[in-house]
C-alpha positions in Angstrom: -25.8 -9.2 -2.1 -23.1 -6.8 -1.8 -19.2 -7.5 -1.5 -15.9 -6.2 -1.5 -12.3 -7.3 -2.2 -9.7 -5.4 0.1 -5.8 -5.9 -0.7 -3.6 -4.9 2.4 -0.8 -3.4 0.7 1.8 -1.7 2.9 4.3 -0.2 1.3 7.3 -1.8 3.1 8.9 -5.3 3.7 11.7 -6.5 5.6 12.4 -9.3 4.0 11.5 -8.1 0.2 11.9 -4.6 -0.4 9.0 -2.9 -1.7 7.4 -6.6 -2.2 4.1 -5.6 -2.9 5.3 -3.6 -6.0 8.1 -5.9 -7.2 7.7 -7.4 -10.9 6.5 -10.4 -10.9 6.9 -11.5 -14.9 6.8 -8.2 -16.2 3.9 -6.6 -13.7 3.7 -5.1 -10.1 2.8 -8.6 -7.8 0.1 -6.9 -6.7 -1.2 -6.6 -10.1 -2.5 -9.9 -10.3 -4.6 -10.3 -7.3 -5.9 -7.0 -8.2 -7.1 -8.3 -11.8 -7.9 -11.6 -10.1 -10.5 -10.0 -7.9 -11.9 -8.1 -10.8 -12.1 -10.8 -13.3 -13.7 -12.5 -11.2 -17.0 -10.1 -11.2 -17.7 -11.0 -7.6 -17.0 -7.3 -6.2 -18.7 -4.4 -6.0 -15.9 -2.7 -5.8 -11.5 -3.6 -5.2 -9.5 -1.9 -2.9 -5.8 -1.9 -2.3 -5.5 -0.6 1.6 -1.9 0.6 1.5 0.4 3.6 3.5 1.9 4.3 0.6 2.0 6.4 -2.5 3.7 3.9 -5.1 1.3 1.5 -4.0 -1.5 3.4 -4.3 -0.9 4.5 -8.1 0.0 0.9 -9.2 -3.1 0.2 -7.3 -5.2 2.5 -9.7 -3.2 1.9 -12.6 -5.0 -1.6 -12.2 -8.4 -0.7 -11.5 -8.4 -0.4 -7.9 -9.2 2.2 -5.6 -7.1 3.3 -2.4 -8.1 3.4 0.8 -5.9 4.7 3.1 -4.1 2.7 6.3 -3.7 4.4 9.1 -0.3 4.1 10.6 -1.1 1.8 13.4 -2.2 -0.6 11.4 1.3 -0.8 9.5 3.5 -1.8 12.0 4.7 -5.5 13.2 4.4 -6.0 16.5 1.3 -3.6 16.7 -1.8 -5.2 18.6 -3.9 -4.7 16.0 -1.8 -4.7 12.6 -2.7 -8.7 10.9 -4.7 -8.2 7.6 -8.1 -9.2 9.8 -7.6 -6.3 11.8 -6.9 -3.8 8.7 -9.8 -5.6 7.1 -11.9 -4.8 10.1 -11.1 -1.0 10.4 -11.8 -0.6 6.7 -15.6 -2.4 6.5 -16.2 -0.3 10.1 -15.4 3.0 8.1 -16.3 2.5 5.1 -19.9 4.8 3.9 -20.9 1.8 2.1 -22.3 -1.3 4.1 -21.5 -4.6 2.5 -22.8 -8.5 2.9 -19.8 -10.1 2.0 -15.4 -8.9 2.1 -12.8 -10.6 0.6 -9.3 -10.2 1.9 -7.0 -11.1 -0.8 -3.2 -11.1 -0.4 -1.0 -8.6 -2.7 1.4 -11.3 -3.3 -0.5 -14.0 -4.5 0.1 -14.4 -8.4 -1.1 -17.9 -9.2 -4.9 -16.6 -7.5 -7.4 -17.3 -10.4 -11.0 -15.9 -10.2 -12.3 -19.5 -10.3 -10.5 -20.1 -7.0 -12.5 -16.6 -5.8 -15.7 -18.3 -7.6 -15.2 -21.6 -5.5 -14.9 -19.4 -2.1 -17.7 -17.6 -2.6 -20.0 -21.0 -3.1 -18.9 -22.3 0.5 -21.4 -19.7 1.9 -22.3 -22.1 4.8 -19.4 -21.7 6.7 -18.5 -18.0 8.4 -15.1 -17.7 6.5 -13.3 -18.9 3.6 -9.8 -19.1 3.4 -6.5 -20.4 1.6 -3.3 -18.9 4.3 -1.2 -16.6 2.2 -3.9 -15.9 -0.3 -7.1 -14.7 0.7 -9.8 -14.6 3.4 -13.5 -14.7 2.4 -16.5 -14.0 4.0 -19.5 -12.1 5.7 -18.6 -9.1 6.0 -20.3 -9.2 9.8 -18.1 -11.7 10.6 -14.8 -9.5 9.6 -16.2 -7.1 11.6 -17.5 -9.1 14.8 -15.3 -12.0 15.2 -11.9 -10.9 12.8 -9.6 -13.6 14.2 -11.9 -16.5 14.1 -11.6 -18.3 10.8 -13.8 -22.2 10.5 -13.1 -23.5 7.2 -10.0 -24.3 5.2 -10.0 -24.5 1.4 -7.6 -27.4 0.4 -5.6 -25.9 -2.5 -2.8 -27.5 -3.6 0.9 -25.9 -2.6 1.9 -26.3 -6.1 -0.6 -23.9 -6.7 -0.1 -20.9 -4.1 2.6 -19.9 -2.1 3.1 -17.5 0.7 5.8 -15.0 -0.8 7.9 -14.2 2.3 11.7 -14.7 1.2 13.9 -14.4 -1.6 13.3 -18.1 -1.7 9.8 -18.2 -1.6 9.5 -15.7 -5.0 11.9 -17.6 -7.1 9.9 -20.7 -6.1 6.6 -18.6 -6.9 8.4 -17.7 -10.2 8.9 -21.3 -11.0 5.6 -22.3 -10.4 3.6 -19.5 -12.2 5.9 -20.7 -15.2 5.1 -23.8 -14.8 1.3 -23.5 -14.3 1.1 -20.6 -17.3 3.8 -22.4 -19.6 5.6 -19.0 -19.9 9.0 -18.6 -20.5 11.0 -17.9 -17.3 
């Protein structure tokens, strides 16, 4: 069986400037779902989807290939712009066909690949997903259905948080101290 890990990576925020680059602990955020994904030995290949250049070379300097977003699928307020969507156009294009995606979130620094491993045991159900981490599943089903997610995994919110605010990433800070016993 064949799968892929796809990180939608824009290269703006309104919230966070350039979010998906910021350090995080001394690397790019993004960095860590990136090694995540590929620790985890689950994918064929990782992909950062991203407009943008930056993104794109921290992206490789990672391990992770580009693939490139179109515009319209950048913008808030777009019909078709959520991360299913991006997901979507990307598996549709792609040369290669795959069995299963993965949709992990570029701001997600506590991810582990265990909690990638647990996902991708939970085969019974159409998706797998933890909101404001990742999204994992049959690839068919990204494609076919992209909105319609049937199973929850219950991971703990001292574990993961979705990085939105200021607030949110000095709370993410605290907690990946915390969990990794670094120094702050």
């Amino acid at each position: 069986m064949s799968s892929v890990a796809i990180i939608p990576a824009k290269g703006s925020s309104k919230r966070i400037p350039r979010k998906n680059i910021k350090l995080f602990h001394g690397k790019p955020i993004i960095a860590y779902s990136i090694m995540a994904a590929k620790m985890s030995g689950l994918f064929d290949k990782v992909f950062v989807s991203t407009n943008d250049r930056e993104v794109s070379m921290v992206a490789s300097d990672y391990g992770a290939r580009t693939l490139w977003r179109p515009d319209g699928l950048c913008e808030i307020g777009e019909p078709d712009c959520g991360t299913q969507f991006v997901i979507r156009h990307h598996l549709m294009n792609m040369e290669t066909k795959y069995d299963y995606a993965c949709c992990i979130y570029p701001c997600a620094p506590m991810l582990s690949d265990l909690d990638l491993h647990f996902a991708s045991k939970q085969d019974q159900f159409r998706y797998v997903y933890s909101e404001g981490v990742f999204y994992y599943g049959r690839a068919k089903q990204f494609i076919n259905k992209p909105d319609d997610f049937s199973y929850s995994l219950k991971i703990t919110k001292d574990k993961f948080i979705d990085i939105n605010t200021e607030s949110d990433w000095i709370r993410a800070e605290k907690i990946y101290t915390k969990l990794h016993k670094v120094a702050a």
